[in-house]
Structure formats: C-alpha cells, structure tokens
C-alpha positions as CSV (number, residue, x, y, z in Angstrom):
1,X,0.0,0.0,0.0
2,X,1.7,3.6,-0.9
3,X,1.8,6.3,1.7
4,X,-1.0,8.1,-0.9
5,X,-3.6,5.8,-0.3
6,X,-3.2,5.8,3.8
7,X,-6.2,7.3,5.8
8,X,-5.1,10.1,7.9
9,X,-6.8,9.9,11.2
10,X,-6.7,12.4,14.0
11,X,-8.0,11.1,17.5
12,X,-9.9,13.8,20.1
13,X,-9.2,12.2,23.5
14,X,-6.2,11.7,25.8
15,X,-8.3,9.1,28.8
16,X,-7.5,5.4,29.0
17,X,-9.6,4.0,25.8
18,X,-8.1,6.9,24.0
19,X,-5.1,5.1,24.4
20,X,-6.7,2.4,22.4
21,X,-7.6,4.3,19.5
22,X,-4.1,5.6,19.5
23,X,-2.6,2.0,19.6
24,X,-4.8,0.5,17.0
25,X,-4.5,3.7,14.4
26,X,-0.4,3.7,15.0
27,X,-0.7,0.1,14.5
28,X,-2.3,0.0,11.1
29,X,-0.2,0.3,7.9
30,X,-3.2,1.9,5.8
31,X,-3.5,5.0,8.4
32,X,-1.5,8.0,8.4
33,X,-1.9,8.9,12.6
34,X,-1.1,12.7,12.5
35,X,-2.5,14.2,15.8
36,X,-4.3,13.9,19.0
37,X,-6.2,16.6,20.7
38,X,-6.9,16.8,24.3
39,X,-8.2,19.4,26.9
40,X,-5.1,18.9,29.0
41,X,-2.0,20.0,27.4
42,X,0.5,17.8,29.2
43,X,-1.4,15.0,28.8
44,X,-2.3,15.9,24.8
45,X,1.8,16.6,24.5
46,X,2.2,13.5,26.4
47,X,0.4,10.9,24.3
48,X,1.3,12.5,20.5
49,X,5.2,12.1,22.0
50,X,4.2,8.4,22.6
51,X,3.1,8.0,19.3
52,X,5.1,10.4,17.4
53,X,2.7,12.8,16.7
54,X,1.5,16.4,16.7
55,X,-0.6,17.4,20.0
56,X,-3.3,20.3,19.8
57,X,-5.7,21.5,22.7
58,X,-8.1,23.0,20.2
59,X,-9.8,20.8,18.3
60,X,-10.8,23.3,15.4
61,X,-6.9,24.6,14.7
62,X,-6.5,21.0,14.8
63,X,-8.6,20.1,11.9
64,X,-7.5,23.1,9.9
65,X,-4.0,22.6,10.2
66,X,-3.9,18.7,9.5
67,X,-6.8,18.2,7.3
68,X,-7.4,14.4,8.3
69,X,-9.4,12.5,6.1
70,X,-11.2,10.7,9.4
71,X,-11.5,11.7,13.3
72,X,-11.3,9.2,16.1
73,X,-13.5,10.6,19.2
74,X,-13.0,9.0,22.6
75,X,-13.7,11.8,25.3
76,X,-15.2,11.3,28.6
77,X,-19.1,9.5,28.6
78,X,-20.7,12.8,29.2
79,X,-19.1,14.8,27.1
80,X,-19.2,13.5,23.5
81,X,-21.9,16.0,22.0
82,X,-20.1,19.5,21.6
83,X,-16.9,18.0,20.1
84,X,-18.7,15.3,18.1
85,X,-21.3,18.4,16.6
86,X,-17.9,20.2,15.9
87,X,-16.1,17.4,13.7
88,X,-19.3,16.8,12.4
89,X,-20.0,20.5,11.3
90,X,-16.6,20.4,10.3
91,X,-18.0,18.0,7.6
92,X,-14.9,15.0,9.0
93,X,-16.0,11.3,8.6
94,X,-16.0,10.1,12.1
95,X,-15.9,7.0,14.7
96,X,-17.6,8.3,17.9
97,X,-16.9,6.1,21.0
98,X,-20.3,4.7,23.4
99,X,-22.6,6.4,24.6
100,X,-23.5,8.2,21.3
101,X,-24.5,11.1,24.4
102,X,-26.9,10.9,27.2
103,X,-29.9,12.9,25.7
104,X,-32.1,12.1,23.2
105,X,-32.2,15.6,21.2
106,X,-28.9,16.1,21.3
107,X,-28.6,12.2,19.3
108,X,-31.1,13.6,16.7
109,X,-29.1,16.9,16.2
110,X,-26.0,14.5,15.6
111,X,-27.2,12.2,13.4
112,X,-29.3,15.2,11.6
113,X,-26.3,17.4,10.8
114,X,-24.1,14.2,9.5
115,X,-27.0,13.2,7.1
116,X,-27.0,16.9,5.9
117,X,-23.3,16.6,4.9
118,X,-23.7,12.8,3.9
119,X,-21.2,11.9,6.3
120,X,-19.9,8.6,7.5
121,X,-20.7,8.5,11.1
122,X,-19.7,5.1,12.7
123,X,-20.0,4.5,16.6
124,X,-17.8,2.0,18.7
125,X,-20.1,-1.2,19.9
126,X,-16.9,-3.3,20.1
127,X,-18.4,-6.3,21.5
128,X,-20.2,-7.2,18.4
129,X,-16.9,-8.1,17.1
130,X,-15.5,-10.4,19.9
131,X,-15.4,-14.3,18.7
132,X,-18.1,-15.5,20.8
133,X,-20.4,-12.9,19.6
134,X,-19.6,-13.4,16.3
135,X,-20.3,-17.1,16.2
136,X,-23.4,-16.9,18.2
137,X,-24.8,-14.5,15.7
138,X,-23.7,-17.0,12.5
139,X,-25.3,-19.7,14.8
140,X,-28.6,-17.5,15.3
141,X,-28.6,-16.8,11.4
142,X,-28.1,-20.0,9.7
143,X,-31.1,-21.5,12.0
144,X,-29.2,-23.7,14.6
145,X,-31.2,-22.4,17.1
146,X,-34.7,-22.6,15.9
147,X,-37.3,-20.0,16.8
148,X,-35.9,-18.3,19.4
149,X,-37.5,-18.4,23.1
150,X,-35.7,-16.1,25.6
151,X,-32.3,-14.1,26.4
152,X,-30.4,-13.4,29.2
153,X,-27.2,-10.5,29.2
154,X,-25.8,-9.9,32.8
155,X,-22.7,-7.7,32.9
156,X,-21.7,-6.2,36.2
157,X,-18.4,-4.7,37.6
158,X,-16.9,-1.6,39.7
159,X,-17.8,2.0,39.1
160,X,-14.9,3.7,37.1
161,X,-15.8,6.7,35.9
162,X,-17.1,8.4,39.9
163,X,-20.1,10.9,39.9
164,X,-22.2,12.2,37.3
165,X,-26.0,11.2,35.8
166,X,-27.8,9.1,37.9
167,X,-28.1,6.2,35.0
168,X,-25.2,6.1,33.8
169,X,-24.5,2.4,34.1
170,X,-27.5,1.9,32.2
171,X,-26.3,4.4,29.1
172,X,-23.1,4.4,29.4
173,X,-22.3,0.4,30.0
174,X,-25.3,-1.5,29.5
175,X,-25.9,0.1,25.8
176,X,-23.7,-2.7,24.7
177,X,-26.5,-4.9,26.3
178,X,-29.6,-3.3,24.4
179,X,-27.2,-3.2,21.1
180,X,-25.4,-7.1,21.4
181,X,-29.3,-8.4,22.5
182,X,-31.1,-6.7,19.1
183,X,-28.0,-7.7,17.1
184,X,-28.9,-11.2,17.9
185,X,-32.3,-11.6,19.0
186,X,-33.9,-8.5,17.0
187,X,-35.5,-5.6,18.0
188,X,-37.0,-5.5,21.5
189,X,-40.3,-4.8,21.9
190,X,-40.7,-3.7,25.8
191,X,-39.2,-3.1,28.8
192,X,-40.0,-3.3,32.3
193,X,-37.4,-1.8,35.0
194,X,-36.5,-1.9,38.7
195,X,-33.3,-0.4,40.2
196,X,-31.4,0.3,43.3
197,X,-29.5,2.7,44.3
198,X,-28.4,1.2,47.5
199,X,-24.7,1.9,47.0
200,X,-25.1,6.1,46.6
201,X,-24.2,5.8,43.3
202,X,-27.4,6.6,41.7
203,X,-29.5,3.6,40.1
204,X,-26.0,1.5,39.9
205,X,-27.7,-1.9,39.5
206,X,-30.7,-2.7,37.6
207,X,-33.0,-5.8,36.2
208,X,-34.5,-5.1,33.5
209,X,-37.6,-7.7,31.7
210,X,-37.4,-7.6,27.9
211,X,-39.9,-8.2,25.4
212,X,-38.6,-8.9,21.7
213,X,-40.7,-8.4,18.8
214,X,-40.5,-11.6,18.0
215,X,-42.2,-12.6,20.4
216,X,-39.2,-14.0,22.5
217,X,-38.2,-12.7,26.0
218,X,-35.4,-11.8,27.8
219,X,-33.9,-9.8,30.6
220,X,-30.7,-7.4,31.1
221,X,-29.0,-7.3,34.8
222,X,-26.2,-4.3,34.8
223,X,-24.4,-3.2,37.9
224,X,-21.5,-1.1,39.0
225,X,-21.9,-2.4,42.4
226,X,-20.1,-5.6,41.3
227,X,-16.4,-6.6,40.1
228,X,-14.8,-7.8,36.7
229,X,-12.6,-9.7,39.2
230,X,-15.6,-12.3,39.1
231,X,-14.8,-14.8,36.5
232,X,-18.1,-14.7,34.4
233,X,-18.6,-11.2,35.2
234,X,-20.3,-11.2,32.0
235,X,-22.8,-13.9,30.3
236,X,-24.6,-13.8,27.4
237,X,-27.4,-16.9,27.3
238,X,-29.6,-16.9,23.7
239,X,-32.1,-20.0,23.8
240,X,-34.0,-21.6,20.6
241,X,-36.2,-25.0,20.2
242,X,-33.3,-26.2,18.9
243,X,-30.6,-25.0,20.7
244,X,-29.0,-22.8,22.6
245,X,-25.7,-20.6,23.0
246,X,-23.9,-19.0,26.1
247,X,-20.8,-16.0,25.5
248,X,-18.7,-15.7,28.5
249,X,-16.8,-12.9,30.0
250,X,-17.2,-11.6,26.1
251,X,-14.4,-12.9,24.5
252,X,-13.7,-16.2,26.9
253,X,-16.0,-18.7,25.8
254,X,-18.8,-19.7,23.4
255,X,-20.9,-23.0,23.5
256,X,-23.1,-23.9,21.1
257,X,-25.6,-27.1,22.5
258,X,-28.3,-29.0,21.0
259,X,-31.6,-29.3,22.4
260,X,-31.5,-32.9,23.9
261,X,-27.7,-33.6,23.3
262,X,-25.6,-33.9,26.1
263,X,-22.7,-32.9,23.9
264,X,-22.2,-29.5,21.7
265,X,-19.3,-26.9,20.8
266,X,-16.8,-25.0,22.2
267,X,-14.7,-22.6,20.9
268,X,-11.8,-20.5,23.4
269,X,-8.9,-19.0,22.2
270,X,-6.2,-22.1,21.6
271,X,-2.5,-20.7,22.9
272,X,-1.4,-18.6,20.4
273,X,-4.5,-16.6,19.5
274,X,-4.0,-13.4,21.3
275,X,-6.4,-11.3,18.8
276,X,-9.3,-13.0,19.6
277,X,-8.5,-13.9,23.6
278,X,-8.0,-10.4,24.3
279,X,-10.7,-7.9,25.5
280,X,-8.8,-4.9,23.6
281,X,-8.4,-6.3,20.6
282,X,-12.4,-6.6,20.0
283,X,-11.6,-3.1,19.0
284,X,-9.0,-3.9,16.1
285,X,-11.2,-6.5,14.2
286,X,-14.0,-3.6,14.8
287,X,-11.9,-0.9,12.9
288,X,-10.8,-4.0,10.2
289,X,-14.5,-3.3,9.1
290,X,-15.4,-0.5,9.8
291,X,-12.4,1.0,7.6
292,X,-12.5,-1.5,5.1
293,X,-16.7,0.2,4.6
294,X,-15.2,3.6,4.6
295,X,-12.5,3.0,2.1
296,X,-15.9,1.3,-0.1
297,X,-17.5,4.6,0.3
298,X,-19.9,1.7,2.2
299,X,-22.2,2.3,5.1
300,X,-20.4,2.1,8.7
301,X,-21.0,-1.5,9.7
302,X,-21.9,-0.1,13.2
303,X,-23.3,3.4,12.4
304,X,-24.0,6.3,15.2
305,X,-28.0,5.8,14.8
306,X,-27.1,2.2,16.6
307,X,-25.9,4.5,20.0
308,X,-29.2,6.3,19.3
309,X,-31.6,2.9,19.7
310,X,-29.6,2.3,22.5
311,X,-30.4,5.3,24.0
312,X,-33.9,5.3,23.0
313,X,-34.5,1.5,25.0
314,X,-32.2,3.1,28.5
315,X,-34.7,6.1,28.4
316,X,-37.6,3.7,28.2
317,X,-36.1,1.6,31.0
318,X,-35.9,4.5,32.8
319,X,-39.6,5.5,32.0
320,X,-40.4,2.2,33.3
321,X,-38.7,2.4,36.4
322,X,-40.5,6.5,37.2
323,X,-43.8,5.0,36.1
324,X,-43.7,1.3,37.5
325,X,-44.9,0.3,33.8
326,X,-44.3,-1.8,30.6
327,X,-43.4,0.9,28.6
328,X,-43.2,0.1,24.6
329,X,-40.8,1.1,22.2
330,X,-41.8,1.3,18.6
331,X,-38.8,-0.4,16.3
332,X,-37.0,3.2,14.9
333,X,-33.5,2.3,14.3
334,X,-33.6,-0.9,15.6
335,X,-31.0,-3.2,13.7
C-alpha cells in the first residue's frame, strides 16, 4: 500500500480508551496517525510524544492545520456531543466512541447534521466483534437455534468513571446490552425496570424484563456495584427450540448445545491466538471493518443511529422504572 492511499486519522481524547484508538490507528499500515487533541496539554503533549505525533488542545486549529481524512472521538461518557457536533459540522467522517451522548435531542441533532453533509458516522459497539459474539450470531442466522424463546445479558463490575448522571451504568455500559441483544435476538419490543440505588451511586444496579418483537423474551442485569474480578462477570445466554448458545466474559467462551444432546461446541482461544482472547483487541477487528466500509465509500457497519436505539430503549427503562410500567418502544433504528 503507498503512503497516498493511507487514511489520515486524527483522535480527540487523551483518557484510558483513548489510548486504544491511539494504539490500534499507529498500528495499522493503511492510516497515516497525525495528531491527538486533548483538553489537557501535558497530557495531549504527552500521548502524541508516545506515538510520534502532533498534539493540539483546540480541536478546530487542529482540523485546519492537519486536514485528516477521518476523526477518532473518545472523550469522557458525558461529554461527547459538543466536540462530536464540531467534527461533524466540520464536515470530518468520524468513529464516535459509546454512549452516542446521554440525551435524546442532542442524538437527533447528531445524526441530523451528519445526514446533511452525507457523512460517515460510525460509533464504537466493540463487543459485536468479539469471537463468541460473532459465532453466536452466525449460529442464530443459519437457524441452529430454531425460533428463538428467551435471552439473558448480565454484565456487572466496579464504578470507574465516579459521579455524574444518575443512570449512567445503564447508558453508558449497559448500551452494549440493548445493542449485542437486538444484534442477535432482534428488535426489542418492551421493557419493564427496577433499580437500586443502595450503594449512593445513583440507580447502579438494575433488572430489567425484555420483550422482543419476535415474540421471544429476555432480561438485562447491569451493575456497577459488582467486580470484573468475578470470573463470568459477564454472560450472554440466547435460547432456541433447537438449541441454545452462552458468551462468556465476552471474548472467553462460546458454547453452542443441541436441544437434547448432552454434547455440543466450544470454541476459546487455543494458545497462540491473542487477537481473539484479548478484550482490547475486539476493538481492532471492529476498525478492520469499519475502515475497510469507509474505504468502499460503504455504510459504517456499526453506524451512530445504533448509539441512538440504544439510548432510546435506557430512556424507556428509565420511564419504566419513574412510572412502574411496561413501557413500549416502537422499532425506529432498531437493527
């Protein structure tokens, strides 16, 4: 590949998964890495000296002066929607990292002013792209399950980002949840909430009872009042007439099992397969798609209206859970 056909990415955002987006751009030989921008100068200086880089603190001299041909956004939860609008307006192709934001009008203004300018607007739901996931939804689709019948997602560890809006486990973590469940099950139908906020730190733990169009059910249980010490921190159960398939911890394990068969498969990562046993690296077989679609002039595999259903079905959970209802949610950008 010649240097003229590289992408040249900028990335907005210095914090820990920012780091990530760094590695995996300075690791690819089709990008061009040229800058990061971050709010904190040392820190901005400190990670474009990492990767050899230019820093900026301004995000607009930054995209006159380097002219990238995509933008890399990983800024903290609650603050993606005033630099995302600006690359955006900007009229940048852009990856935006989960939660798309945390209100619903400021989604629509995003997604509105990137159709105006015809952009390419992906958003990060990594997990779709672990190994488990992605055989469990190649199990779903060729039928080895039969009609589907119910799903269960439970994902629950420590609180690591401190204080802020009082559901943000449920928009900020448990959008993977709502977006991994419609990926394989389809769009949900309803949802019916309860919460706690035992620990202080607002509604930190929540079960949620799930309704799928397709007349399957399911239910999500998210918690920051937990630990990703615990092995199986995370589990993923999808259950057909014929079949049935469990994901643990994400990228750990995947069974596939017959209905009536005390035997079935299992895939984990055999001793030298580090992409696929690794959390982190759900995120390089992501961009492997999503840059492969951009360089198409394709879709985004993943695009941003995804982080907009997700947010749609966590403010209809949190209806639920004001109003002590069902609360319905009708099937806009549902996957």
């Amino acid at each position: 590949m010649t240097d003229e056909k590289k992408i040249k990415v900028a990335i907005v955002g210095t914090g820990g998964w920012g780091r990530q987006h760094s590695r995996v751009f300075s690791q690819r030989p089709d990008v061009e890495f040229c800058a990061v921008a971050g709010r904190n100068p040392e820190r901005a200086q400190a990670r474009a000296a990492e990767y050899g880089v230019r820093a900026y603190t301004n995000i607009e001299e930054m995209l006159v002066k380097e002219r990238p041909d995509f933008v890399s956004l990983s800024l903290p939860n609650e603050r993606h929607f005033e630099p995302t609008l600006q690359v955006i307006q900007a009229g940048v192709p852009l990856l935006a990292e989960k939660p798309l934001v945390f209100e619903l009008d400021e989604a629509d203004t995003l997604l509105a002013e990137a159709k105006k300018r015809d952009l390419f607007f992906a958003i990060n739901f990594n997990h779709r792209y672990a190994k488990p996931v992605r055989l469990a939804h190649e199990a779903i689709a060729s039928g080895c399950l039969g009609e589907l019948i119910f799903a269960s997602w439970r994902f629950g560890g420590e609180d690591l980002g401190g204080v802020g809006h009082p559901h943000r486990n449920l928009i900020e973590t448990q959008c993977h949840g709502f977006d991994m469940l419609e990926f394989l099950c389809g769009p949900i139908e309803s949802v019916m909430a309860e919460m706690t906020d035992k620990t202080g730190k607002g509604f930190s733990t929540m079960a949620l009872s799930l309704r799928f169009q397709n007349g399957a059910v399911g239910s999500l249980v998210g918690s920051y009042d937990s630990s990703y010490a615990y092995p199986d921190t995370h589990r993923v159960e999808i259950n057909g007439v014929a079949g049935r398939v469990v994901i643990e911890d994400t990228v750990r394990r995947y069974s596939f099992q017959p209905t009536g068969q005390e035997t079935g498969e299992v895939w984990q990562a055999g001793y030298f397969n580090d992409i696929d046993r690794e959390f982190h690296r759900t995120f390089d077989v992501y961009l492997d798609a999503m840059l492969s679609a951009f360089r198409k002039g394709e879709p985004p595999p993943v695009p941003a209206a995804a982080g907009r259903r997700a947010l749609r079905l966590a403010l209809a959970t949190i209806q639920s859970f004001e109003t002590g209802t069902r609360v319905t949610v009708d099937r806009e950008g549902a996957a």
